[in-house]
C-alpha positions as CSV (number, residue, x, y, z in Angstrom):
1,X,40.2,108.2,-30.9
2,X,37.6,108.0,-33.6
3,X,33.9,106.5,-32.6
4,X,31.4,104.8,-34.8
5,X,28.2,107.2,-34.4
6,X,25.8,104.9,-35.2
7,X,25.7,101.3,-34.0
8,X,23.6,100.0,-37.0
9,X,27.3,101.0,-38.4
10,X,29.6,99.3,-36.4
11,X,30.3,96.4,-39.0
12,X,31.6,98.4,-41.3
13,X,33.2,100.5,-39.4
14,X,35.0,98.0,-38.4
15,X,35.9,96.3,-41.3
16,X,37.3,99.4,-42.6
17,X,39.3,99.5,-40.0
18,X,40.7,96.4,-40.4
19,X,41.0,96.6,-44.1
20,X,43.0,99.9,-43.5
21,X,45.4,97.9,-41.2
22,X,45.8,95.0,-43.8
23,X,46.6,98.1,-46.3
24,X,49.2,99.6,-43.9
25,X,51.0,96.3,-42.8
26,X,51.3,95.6,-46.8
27,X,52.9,98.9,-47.4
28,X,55.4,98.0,-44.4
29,X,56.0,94.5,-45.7
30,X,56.7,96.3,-49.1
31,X,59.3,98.8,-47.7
32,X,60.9,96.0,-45.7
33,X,61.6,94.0,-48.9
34,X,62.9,96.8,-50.9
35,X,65.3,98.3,-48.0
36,X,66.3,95.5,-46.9
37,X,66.1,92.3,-48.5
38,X,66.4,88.8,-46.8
39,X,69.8,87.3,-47.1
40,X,67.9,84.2,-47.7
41,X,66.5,85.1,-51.1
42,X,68.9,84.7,-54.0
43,X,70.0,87.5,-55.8
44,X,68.2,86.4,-58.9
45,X,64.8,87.5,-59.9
46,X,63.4,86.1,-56.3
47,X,63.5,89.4,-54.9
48,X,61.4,90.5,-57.7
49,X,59.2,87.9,-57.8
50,X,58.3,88.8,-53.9
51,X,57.7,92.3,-54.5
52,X,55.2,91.2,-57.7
53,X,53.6,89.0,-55.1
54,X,52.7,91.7,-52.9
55,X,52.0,94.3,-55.5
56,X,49.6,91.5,-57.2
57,X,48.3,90.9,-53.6
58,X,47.5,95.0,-53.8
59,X,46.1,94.7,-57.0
60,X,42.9,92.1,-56.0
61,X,39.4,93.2,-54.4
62,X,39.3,94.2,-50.5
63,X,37.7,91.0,-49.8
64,X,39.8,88.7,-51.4
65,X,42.8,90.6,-50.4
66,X,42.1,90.7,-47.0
67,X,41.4,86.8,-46.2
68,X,45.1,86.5,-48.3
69,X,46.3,89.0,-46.3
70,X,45.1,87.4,-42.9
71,X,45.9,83.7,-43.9
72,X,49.3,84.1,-45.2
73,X,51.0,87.9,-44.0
74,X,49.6,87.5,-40.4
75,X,49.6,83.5,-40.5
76,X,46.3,83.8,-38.9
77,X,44.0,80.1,-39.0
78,X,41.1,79.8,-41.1
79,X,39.0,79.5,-38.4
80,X,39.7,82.8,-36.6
81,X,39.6,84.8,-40.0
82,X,36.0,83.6,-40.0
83,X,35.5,84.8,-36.9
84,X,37.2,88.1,-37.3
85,X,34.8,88.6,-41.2
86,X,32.1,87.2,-39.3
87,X,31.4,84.7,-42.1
88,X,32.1,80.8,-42.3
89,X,35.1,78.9,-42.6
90,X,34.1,77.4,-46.2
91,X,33.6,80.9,-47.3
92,X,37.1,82.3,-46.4
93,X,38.2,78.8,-48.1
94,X,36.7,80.0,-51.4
95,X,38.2,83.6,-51.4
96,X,41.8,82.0,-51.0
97,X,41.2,79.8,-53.6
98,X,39.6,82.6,-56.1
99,X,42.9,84.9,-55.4
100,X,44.9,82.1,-55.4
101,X,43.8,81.7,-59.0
102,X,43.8,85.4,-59.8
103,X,47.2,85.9,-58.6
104,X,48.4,82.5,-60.3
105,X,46.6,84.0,-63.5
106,X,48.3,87.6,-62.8
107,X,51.8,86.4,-61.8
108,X,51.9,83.9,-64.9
109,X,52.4,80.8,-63.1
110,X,51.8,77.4,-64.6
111,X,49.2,75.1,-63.5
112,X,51.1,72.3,-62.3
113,X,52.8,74.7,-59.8
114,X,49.7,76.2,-58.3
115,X,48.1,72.8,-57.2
116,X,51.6,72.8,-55.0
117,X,50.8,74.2,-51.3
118,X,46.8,74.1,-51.8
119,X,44.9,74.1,-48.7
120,X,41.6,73.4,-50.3
């Protein structure tokens, strides 16, 4: 098991480790669609759409994609995702909200359907 050397370190070391596990359950959320896709999903474009979701997820900076990553892949509360980034709550709520509007941007999707489901 790999040791942070230096405790002036141990912050970052880690957050890299937990950005490194938000990397790795993304790639396993990505295989899971493509191999197997939810019988749920329609067999239109929706199975498209989830994989651009996740790509454009991929796509954003490690900040932003790791609150969206904790808040919505690991359903984890606002609250503890503070706790975990040692940050506060109002600043996690502002990283959603700027990838919420990245990925809305990226993704194409109207404004009128992106005030649907917002947190704020």
């Amino acid at each position: 098991m790999r040791t942070v050397r230096e405790p002036a370190y141990f912050k970052s070391w880690l957050l890299r480790i937990l950005i490194n596990e938000c990397n790795q359950i993304l790639r396993r959320q990505k295989r899971m669609v493509l191999s197997e896709p939810d019988p749920a999903l329609s067999a239109s474009s929706s199975e498209y759409d989830m994989v651009d979701v996740k790509e454009a997820v991929d796509r954003l900076e490690d900040t932003l994609r790791m609150v969206v990553t904790l808040y919505y892949f690991e359903d984890l509360p606002l609250r503890q995702i503070a706790e975990l980034l040692e940050t506060t709550e109002g600043t996690v709520k502002s990283r959603l909200h700027r990838a919420r509007l990245t990925l809305a941007e990226w993704l194409c999707i109207p404004a009128v359907e992106r005030k649907v489901g917002y947190e704020g």
